[in-house]
C-alpha positions, 0 to 999 in steps of 0.5 A: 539511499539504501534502507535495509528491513530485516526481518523484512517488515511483512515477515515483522507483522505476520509474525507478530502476536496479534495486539502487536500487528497494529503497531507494526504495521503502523510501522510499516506504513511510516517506512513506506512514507519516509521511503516515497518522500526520499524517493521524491514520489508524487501524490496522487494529486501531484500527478493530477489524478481525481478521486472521480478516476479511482472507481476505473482506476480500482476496477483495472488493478482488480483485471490486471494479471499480477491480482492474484499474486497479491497476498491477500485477495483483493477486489474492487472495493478493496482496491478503491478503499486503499486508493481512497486512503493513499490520497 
């Protein structure tokens, strides 16, 4: 299956008046979980990982490499919000 995003959906909300950032990133989220359903990706728990193991989890993502290509800069409580709300 191929999903085609134009104008991609980061461009979308970055380029969206602010009262339409919400909805367009709800949007985003949406497609994203379509996407990994399709894509039969597992859950967190799927894959036997327990909230106990974000905190690691969180704090190896903040050391890894790629960190600071992200386009927002995030730190290990960013990180351990966003495994908090995936799960």
């Amino acid at each position: 299956m191929f999903i085609q995003f134009s104008p991609s959906p980061l461009e979308q909300i970055s380029s969206t008046k602010e009262k339409d950032r919400e909805a367009a990133a709800r949007e985003l989220i949406r497609m994203i979980k379509f996407l990994s359903i399709s894509l039969n990706i597992p859950s967190f728990k799927e894959l036997g990982i327990k909230d106990s193991q974000f905190p690691e989890i969180a704090q190896k993502s903040f050391e890894n490499n790629s960190n600071p290509s992200n386009p927002r800069e995030a730190g290990v409580k960013d990180y351990l919000a966003i495994l908090k709300k995936a799960s």
